[in-house]
PDB file of N, CA, C and O in Angstrom:
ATOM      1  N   UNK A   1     115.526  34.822 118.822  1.00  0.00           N
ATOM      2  CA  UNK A   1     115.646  35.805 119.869  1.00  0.00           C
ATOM      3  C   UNK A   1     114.294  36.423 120.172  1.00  0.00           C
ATOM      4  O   UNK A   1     113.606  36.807 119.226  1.00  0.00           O
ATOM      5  N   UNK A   2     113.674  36.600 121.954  1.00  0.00           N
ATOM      6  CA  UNK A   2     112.763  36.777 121.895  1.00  0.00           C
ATOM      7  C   UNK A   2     112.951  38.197 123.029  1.00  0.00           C
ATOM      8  O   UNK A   2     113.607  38.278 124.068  1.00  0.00           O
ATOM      9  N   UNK A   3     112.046  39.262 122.298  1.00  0.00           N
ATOM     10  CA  UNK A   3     112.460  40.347 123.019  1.00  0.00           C
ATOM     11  C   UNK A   3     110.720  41.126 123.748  1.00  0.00           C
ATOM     12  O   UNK A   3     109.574  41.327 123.346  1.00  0.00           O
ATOM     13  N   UNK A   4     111.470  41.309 124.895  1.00  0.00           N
ATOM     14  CA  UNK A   4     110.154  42.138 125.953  1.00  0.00           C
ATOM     15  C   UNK A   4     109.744  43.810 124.811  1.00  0.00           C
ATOM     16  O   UNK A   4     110.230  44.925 124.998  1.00  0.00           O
ATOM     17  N   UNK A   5     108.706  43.400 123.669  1.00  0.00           N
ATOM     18  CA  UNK A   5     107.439  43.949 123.171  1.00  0.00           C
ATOM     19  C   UNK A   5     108.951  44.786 122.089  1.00  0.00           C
ATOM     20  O   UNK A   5     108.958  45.877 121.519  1.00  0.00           O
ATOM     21  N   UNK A   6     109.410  44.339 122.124  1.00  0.00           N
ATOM     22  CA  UNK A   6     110.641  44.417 120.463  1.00  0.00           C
ATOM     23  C   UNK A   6     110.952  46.138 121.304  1.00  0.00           C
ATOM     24  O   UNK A   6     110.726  47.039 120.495  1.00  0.00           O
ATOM     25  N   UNK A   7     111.276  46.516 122.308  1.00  0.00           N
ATOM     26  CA  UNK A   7     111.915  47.676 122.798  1.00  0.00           C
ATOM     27  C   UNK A   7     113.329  47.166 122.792  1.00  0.00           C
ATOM     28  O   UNK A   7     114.013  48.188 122.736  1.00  0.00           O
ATOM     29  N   UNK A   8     114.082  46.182 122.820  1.00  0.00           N
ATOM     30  CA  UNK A   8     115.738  46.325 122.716  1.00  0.00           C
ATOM     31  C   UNK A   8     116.118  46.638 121.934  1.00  0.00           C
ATOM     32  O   UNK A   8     117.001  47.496 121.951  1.00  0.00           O
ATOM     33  N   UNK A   9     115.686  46.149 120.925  1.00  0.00           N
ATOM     34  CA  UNK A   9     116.303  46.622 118.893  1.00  0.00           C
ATOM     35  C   UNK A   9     116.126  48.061 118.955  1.00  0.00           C
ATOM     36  O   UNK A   9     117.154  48.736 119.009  1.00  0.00           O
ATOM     37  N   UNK A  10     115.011  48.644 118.958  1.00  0.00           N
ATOM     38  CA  UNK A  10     114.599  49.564 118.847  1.00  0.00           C
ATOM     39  C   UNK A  10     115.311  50.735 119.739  1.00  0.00           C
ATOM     40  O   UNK A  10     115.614  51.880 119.402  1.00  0.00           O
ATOM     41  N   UNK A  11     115.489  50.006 121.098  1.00  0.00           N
ATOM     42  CA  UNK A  11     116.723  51.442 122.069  1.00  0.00           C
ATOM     43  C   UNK A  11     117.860  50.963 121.319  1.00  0.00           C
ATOM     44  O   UNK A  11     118.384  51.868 120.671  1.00  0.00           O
ATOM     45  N   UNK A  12     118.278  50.112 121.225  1.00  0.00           N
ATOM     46  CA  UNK A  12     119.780  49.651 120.699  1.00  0.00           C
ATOM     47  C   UNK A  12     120.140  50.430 119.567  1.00  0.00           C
ATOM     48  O   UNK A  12     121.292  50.786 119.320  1.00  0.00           O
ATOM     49  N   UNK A  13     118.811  50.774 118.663  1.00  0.00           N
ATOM     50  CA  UNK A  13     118.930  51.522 117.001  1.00  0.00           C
ATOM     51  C   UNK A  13     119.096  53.025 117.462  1.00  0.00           C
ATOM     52  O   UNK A  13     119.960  53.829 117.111  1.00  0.00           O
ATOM     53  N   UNK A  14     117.989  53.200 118.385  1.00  0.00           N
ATOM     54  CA  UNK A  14     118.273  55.310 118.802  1.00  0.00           C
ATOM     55  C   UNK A  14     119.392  55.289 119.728  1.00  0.00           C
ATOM     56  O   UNK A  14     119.856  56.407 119.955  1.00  0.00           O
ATOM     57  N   UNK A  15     119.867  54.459 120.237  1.00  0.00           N
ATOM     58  CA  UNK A  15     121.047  54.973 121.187  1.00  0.00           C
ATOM     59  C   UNK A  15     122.396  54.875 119.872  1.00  0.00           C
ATOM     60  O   UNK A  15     123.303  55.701 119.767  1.00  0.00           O
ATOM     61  N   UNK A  16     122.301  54.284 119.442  1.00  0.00           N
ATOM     62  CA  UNK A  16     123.502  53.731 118.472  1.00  0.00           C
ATOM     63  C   UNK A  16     123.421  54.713 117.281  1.00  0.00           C
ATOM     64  O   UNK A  16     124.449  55.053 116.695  1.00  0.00           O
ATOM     65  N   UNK A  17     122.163  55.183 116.910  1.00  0.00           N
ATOM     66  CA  UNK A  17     122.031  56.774 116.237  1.00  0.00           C
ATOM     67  C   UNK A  17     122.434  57.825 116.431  1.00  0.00           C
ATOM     68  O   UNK A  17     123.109  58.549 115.699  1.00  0.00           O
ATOM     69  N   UNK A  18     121.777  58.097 118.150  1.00  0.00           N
ATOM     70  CA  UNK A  18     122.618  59.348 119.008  1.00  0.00           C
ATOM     71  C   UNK A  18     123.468  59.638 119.193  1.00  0.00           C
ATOM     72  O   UNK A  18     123.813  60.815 119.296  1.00  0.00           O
ATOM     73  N   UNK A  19     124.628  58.007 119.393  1.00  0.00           N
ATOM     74  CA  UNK A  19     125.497  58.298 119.381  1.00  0.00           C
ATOM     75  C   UNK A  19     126.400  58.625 118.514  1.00  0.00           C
ATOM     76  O   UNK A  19     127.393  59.262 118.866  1.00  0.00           O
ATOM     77  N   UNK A  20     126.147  58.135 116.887  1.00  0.00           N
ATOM     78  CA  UNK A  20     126.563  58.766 115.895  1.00  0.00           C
ATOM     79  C   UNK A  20     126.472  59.832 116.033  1.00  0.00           C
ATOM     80  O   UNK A  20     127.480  60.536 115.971  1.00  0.00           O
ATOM     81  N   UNK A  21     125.295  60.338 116.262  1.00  0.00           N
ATOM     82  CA  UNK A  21     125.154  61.810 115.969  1.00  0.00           C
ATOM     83  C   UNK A  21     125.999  62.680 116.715  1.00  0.00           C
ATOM     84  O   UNK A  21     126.583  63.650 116.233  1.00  0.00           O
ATOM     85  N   UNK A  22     126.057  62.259 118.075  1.00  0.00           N
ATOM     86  CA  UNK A  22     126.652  63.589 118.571  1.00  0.00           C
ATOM     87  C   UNK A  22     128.486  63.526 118.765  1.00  0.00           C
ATOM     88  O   UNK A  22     129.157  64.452 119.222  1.00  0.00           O
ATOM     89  N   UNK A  23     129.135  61.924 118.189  1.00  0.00           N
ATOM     90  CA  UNK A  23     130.098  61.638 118.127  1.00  0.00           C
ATOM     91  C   UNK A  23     131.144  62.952 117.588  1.00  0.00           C
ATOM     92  O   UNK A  23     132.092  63.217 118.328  1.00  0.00           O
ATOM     93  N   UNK A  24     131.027  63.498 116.728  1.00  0.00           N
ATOM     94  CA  UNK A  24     131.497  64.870 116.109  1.00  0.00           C
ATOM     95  C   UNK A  24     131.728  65.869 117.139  1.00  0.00           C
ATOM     96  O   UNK A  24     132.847  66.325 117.372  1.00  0.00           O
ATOM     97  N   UNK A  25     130.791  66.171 117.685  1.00  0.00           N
ATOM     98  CA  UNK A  25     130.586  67.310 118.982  1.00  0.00           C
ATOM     99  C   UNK A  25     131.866  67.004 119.568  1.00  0.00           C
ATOM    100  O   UNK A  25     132.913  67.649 119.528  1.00  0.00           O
ATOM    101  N   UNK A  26     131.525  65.619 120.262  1.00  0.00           N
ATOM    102  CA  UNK A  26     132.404  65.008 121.532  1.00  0.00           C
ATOM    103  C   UNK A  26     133.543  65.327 121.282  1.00  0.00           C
ATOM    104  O   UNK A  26     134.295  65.966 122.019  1.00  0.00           O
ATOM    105  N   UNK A  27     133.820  64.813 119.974  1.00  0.00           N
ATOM    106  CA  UNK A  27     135.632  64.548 119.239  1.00  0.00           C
ATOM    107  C   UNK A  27     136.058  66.252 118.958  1.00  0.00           C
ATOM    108  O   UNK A  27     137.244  66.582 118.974  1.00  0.00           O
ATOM    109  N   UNK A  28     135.323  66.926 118.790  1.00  0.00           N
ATOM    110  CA  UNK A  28     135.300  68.554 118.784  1.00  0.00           C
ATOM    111  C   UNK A  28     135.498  69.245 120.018  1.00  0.00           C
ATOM    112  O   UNK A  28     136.195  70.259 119.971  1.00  0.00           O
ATOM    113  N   UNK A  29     135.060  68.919 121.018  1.00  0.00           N
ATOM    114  CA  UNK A  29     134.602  69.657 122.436  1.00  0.00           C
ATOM    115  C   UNK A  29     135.896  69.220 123.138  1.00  0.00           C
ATOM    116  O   UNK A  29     136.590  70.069 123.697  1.00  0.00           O
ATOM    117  N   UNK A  30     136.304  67.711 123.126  1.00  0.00           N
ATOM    118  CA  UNK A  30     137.011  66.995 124.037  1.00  0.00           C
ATOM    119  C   UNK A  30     138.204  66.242 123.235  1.00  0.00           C
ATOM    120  O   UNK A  30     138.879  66.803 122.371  1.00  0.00           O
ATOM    121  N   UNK A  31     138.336  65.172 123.557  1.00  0.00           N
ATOM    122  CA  UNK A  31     139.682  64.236 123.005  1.00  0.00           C
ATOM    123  C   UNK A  31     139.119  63.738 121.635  1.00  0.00           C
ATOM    124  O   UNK A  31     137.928  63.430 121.685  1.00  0.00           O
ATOM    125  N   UNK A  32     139.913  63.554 120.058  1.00  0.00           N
ATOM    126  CA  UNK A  32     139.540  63.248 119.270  1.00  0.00           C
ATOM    127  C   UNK A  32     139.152  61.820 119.285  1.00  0.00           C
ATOM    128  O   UNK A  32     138.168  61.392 118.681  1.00  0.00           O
ATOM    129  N   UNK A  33     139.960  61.094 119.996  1.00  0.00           N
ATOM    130  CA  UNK A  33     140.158  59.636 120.108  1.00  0.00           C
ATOM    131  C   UNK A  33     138.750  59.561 121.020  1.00  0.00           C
ATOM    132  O   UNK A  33     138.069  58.639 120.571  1.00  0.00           O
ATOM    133  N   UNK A  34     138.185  60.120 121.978  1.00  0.00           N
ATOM    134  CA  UNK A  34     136.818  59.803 122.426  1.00  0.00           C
ATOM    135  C   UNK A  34     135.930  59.848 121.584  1.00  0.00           C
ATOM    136  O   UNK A  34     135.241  58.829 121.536  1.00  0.00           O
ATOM    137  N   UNK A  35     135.601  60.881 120.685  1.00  0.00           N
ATOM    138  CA  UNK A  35     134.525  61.079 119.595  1.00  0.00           C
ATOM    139  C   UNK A  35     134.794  60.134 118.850  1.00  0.00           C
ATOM    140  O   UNK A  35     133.658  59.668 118.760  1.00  0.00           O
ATOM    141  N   UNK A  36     135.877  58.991 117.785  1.00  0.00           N
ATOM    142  CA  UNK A  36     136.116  58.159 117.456  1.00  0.00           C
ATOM    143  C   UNK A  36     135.234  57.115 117.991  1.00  0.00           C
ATOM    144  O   UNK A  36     134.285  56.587 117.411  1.00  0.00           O
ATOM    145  N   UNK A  37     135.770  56.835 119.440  1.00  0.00           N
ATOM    146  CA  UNK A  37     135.384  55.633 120.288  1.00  0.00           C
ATOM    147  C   UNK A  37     133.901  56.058 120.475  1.00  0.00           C
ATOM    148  O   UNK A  37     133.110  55.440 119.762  1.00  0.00           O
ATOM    149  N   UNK A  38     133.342  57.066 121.359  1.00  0.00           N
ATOM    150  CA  UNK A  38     131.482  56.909 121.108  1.00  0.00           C
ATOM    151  C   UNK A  38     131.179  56.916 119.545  1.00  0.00           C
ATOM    152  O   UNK A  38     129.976  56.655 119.545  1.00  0.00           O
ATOM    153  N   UNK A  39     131.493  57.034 118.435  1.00  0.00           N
ATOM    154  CA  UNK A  39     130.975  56.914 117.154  1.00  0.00           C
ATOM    155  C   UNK A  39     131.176  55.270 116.864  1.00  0.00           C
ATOM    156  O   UNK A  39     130.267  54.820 116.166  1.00  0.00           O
ATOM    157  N   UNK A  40     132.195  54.284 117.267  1.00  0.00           N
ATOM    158  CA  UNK A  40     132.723  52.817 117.266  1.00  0.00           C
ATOM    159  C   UNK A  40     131.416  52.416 117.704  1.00  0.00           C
ATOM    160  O   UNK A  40     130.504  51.892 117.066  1.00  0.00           O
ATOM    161  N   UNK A  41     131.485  52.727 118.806  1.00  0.00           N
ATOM    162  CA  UNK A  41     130.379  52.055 119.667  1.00  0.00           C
ATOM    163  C   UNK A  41     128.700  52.543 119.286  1.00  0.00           C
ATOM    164  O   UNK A  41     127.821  51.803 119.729  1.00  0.00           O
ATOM    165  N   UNK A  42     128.251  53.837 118.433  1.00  0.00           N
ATOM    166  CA  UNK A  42     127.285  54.052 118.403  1.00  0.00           C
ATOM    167  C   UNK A  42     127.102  53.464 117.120  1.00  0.00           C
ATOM    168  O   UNK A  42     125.971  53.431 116.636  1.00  0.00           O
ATOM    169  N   UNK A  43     128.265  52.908 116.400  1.00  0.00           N
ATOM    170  CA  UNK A  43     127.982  52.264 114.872  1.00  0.00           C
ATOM    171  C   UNK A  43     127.271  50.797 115.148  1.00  0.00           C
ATOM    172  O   UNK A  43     126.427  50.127 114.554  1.00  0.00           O
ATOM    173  N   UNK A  44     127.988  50.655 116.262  1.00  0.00           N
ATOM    174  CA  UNK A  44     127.792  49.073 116.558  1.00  0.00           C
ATOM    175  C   UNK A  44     126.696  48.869 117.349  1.00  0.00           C
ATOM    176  O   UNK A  44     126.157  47.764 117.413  1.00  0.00           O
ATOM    177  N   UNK A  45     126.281  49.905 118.011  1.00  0.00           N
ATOM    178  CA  UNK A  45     125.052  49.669 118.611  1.00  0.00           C
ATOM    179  C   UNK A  45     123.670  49.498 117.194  1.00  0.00           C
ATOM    180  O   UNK A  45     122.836  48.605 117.043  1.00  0.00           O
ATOM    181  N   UNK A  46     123.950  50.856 116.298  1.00  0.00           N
ATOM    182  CA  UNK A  46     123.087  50.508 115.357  1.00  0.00           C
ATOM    183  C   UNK A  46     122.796  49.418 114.604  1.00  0.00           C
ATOM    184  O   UNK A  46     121.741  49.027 114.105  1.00  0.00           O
ATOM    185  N   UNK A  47     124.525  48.750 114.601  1.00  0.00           N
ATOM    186  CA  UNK A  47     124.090  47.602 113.325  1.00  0.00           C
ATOM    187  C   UNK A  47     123.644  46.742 113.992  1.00  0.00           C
ATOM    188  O   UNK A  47     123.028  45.969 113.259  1.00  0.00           O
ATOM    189  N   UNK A  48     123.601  46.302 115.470  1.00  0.00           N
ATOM    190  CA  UNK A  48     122.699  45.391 116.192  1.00  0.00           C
ATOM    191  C   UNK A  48     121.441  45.745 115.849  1.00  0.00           C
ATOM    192  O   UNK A  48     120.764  44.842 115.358  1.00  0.00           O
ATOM    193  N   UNK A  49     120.896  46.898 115.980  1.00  0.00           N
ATOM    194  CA  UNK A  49     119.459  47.401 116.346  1.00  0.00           C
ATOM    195  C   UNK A  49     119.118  47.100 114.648  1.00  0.00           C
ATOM    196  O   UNK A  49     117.904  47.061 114.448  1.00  0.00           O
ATOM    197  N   UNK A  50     119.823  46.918 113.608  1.00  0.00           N
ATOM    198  CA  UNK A  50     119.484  47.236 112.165  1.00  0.00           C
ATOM    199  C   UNK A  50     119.509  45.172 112.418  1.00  0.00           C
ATOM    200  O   UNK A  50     118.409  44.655 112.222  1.00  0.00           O
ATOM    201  N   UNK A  51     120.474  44.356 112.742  1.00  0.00           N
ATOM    202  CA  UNK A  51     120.336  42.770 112.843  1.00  0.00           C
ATOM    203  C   UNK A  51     119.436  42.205 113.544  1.00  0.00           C
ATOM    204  O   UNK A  51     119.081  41.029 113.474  1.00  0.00           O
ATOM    205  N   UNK A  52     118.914  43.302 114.468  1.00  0.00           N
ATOM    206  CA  UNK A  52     117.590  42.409 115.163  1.00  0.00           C
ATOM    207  C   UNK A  52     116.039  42.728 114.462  1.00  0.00           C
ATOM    208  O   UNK A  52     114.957  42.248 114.799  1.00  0.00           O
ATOM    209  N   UNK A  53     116.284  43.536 113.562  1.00  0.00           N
ATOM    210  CA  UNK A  53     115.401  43.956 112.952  1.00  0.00           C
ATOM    211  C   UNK A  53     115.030  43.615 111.465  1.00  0.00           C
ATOM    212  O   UNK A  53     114.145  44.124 110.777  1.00  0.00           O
ATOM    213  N   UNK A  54     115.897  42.657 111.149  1.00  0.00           N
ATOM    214  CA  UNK A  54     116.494  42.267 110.099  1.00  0.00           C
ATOM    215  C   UNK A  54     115.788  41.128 110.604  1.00  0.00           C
ATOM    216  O   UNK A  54     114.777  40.930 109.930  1.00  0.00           O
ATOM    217  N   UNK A  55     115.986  40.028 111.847  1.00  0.00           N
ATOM    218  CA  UNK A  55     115.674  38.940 112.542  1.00  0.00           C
ATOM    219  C   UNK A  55     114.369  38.897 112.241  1.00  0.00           C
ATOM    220  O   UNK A  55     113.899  38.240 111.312  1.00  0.00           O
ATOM    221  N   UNK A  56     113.742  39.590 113.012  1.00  0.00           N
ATOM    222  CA  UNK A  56     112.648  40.199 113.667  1.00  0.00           C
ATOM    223  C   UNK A  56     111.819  39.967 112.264  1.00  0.00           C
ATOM    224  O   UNK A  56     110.828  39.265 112.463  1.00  0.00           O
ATOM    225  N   UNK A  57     111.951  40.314 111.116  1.00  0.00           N
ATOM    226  CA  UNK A  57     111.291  40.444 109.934  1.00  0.00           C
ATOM    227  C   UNK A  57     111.229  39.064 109.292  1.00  0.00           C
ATOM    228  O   UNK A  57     110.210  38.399 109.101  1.00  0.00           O
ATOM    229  N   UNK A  58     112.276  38.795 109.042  1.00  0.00           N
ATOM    230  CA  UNK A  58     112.368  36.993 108.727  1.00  0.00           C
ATOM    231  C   UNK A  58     110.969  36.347 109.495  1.00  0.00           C
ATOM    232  O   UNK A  58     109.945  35.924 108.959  1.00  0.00           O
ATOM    233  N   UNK A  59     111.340  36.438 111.044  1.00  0.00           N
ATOM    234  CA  UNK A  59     110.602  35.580 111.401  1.00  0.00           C
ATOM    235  C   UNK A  59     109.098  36.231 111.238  1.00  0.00           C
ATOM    236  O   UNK A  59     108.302  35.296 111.317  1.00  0.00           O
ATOM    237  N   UNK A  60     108.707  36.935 111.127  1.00  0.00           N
ATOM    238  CA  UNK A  60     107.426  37.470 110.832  1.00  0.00           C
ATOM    239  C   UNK A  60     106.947  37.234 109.236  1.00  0.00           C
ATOM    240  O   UNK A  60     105.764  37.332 108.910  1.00  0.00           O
ATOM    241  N   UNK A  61     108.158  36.868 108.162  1.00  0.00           N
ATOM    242  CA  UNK A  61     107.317  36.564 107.294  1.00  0.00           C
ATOM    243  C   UNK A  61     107.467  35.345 107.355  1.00  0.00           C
ATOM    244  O   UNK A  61     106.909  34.853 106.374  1.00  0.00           O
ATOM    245  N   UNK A  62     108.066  34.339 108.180  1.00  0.00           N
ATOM    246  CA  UNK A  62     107.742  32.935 108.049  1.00  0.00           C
ATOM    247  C   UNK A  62     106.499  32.825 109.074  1.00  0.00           C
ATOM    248  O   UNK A  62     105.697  32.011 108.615  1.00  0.00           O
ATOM    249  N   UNK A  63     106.287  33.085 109.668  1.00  0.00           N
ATOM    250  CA  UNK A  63     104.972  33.283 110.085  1.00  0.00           C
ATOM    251  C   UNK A  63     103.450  33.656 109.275  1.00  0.00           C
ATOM    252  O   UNK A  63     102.316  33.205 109.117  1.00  0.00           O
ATOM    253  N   UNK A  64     103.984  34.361 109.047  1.00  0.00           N
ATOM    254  CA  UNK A  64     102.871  35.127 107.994  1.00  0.00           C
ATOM    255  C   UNK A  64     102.719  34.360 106.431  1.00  0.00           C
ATOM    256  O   UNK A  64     101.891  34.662 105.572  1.00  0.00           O
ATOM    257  N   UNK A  65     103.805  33.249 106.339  1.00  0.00           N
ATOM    258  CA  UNK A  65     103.180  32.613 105.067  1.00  0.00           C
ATOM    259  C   UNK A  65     103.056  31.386 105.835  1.00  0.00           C
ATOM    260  O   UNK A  65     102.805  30.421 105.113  1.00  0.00           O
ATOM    261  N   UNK A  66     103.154  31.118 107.086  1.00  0.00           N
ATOM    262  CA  UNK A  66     102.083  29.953 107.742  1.00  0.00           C
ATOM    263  C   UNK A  66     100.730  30.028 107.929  1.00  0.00           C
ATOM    264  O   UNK A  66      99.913  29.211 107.504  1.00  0.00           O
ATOM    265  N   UNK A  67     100.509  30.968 108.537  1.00  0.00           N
ATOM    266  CA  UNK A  67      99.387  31.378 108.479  1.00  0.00           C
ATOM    267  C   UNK A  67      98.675  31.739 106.620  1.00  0.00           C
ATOM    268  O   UNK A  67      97.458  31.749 106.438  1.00  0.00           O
ATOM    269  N   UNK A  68      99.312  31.904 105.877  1.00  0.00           N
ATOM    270  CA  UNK A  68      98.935  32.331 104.570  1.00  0.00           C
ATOM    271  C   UNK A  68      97.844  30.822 104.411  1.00  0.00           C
ATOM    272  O   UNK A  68      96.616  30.774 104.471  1.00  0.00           O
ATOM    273  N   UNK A  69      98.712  29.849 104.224  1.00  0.00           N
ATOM    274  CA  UNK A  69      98.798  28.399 103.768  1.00  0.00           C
ATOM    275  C   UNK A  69      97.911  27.947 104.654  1.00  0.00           C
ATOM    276  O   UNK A  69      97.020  27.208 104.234  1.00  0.00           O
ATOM    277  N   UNK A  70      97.958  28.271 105.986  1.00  0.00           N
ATOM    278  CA  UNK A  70      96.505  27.667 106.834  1.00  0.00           C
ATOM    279  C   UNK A  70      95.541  28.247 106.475  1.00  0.00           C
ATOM    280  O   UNK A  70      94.623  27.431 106.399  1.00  0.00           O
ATOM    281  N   UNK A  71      95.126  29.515 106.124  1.00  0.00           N
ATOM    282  CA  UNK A  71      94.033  30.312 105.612  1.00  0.00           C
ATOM    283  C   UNK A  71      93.663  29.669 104.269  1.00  0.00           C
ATOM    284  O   UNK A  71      92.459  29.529 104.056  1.00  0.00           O
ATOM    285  N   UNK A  72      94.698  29.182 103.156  1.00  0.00           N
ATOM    286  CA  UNK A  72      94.243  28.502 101.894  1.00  0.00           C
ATOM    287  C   UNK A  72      93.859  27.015 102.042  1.00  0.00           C
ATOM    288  O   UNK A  72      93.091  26.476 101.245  1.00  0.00           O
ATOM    289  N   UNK A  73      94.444  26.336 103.137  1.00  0.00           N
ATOM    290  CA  UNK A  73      93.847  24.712 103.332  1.00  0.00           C
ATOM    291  C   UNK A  73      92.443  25.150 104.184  1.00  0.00           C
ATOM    292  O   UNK A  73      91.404  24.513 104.012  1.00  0.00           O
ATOM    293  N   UNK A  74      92.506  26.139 104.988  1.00  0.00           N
ATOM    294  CA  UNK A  74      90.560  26.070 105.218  1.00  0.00           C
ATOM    295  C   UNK A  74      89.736  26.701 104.158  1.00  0.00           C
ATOM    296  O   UNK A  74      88.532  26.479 104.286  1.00  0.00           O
ATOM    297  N   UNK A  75      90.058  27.388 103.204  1.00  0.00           N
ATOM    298  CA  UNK A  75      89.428  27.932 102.113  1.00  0.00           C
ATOM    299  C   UNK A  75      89.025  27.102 101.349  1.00  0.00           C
ATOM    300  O   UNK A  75      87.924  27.183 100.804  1.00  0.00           O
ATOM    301  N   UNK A  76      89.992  25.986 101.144  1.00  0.00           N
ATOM    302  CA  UNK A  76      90.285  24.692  99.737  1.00  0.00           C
ATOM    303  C   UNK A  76      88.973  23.853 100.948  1.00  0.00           C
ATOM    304  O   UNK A  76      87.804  23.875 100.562  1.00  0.00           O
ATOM    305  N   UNK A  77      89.194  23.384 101.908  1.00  0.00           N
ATOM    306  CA  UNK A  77      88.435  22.591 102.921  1.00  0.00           C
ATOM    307  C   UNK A  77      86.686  23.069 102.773  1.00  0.00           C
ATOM    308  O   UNK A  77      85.850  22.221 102.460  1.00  0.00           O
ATOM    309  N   UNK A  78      86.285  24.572 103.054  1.00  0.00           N
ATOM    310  CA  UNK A  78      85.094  24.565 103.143  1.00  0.00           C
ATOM    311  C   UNK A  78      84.370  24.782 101.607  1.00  0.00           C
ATOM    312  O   UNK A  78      83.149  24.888 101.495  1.00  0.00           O
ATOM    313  N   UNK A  79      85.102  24.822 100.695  1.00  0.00           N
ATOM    314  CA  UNK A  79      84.619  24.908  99.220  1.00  0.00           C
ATOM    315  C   UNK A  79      84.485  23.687  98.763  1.00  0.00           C
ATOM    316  O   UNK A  79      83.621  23.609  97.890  1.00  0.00           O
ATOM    317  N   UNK A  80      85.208  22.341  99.121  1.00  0.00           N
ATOM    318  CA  UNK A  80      84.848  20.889  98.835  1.00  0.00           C
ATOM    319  C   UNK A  80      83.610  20.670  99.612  1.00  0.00           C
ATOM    320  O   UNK A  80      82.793  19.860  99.174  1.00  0.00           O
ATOM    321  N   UNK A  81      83.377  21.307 100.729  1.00  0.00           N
ATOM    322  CA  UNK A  81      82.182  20.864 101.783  1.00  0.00           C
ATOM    323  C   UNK A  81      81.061  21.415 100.880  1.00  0.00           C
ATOM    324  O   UNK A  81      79.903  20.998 100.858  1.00  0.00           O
ATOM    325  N   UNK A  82      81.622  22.499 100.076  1.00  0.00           N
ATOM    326  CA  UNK A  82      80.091  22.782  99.934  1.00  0.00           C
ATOM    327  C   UNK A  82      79.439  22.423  98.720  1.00  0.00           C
ATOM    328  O   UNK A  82      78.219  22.442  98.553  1.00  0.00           O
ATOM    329  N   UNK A  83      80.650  21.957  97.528  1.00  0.00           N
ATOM    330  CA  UNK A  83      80.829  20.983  96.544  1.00  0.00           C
ATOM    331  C   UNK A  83      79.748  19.698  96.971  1.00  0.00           C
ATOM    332  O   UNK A  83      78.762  19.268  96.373  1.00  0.00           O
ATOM    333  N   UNK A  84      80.297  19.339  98.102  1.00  0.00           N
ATOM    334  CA  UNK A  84      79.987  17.917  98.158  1.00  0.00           C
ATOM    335  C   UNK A  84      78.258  18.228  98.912  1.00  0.00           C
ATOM    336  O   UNK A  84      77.439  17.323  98.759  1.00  0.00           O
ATOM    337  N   UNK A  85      77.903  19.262  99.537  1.00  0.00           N
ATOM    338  CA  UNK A  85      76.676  19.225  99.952  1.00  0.00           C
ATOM    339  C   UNK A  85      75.870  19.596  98.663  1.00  0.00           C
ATOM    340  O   UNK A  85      74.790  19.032  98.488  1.00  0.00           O
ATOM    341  N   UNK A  86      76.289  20.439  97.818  1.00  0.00           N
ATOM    342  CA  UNK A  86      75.603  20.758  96.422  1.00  0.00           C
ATOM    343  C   UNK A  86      75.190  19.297  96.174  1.00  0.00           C
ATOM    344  O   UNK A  86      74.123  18.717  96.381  1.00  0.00           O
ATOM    345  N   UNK A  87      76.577  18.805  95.575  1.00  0.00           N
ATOM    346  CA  UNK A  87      76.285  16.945  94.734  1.00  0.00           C
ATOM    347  C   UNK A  87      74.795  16.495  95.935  1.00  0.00           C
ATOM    348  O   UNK A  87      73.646  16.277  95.550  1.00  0.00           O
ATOM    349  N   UNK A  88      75.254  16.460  97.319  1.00  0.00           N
ATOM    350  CA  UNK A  88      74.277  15.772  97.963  1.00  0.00           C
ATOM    351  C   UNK A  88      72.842  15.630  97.536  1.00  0.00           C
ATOM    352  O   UNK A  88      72.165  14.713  97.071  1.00  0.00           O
ATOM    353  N   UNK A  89      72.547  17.398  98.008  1.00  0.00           N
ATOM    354  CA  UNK A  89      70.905  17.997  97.697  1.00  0.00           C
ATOM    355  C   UNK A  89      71.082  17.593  96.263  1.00  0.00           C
ATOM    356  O   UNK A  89      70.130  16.835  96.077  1.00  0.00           O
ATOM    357  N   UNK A  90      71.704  17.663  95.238  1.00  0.00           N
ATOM    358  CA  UNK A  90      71.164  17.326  93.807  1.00  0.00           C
ATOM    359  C   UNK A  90      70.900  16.232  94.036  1.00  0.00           C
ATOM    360  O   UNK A  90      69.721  15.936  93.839  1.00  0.00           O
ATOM    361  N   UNK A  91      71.603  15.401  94.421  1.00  0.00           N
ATOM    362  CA  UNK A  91      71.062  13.621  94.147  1.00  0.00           C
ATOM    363  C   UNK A  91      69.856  13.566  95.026  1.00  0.00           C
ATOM    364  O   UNK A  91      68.909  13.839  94.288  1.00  0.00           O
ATOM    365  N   UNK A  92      69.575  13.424  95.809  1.00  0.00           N
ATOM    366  CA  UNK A  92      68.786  13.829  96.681  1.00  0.00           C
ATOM    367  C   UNK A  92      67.415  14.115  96.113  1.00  0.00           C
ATOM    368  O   UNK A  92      66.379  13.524  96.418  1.00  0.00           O
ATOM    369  N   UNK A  93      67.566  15.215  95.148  1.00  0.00           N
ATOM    370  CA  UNK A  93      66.331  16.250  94.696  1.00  0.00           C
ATOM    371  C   UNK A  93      65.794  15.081  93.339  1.00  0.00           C
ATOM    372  O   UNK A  93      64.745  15.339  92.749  1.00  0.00           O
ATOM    373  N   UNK A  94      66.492  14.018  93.009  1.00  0.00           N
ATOM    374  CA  UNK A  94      66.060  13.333  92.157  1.00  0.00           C
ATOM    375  C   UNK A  94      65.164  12.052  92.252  1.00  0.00           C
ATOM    376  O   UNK A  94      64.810  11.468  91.228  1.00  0.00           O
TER     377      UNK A  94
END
């Protein structure tokens, strides 16, 4: 899932918060069965915003140990180069 600069998870998590939060009020002020239903829906908004974020992390550490492993094959790469230019100039110097 690819999201415009990771703002959906993120409204999906504060709206789905808010609406926890003020679910009590509602069910207080107005019909109990409404405060129920915006708290349903603000649970479920969160646990999206908590699953895309959950996503979101996975794929960032499979990323991040690709990149790990490309950073150690050019590390392993320019330390044989310089192995092998050492051996060179020694033979060389003889």
């Amino acid at each position: 899932m690819e999201f415009l600069l990771g703002i959906e998870p993120i409204f999906a998590l504060g709206v789905g918060l808010a609406a926890l939060a003020i679910a009590p009020a509602i069910g207080a002020l107005s019909n109990p069965e409404t405060g129920e239903k915006v708290a349903e829906t603000g649970r479920d908004m969160t646990k999206q915003g908590i699953k895309w974020g959950a996503e979101a992390a996975d794929t960032v550490q499979t990323y991040l140990a690709e990149a790990n492993e490309s950073w150690n094959d050019l590390v392993a790469e320019a330390q044989a180069e310089i192995r092998t230019a050492k051996k060179a100039k020694a033979t060389s110097e003889k």
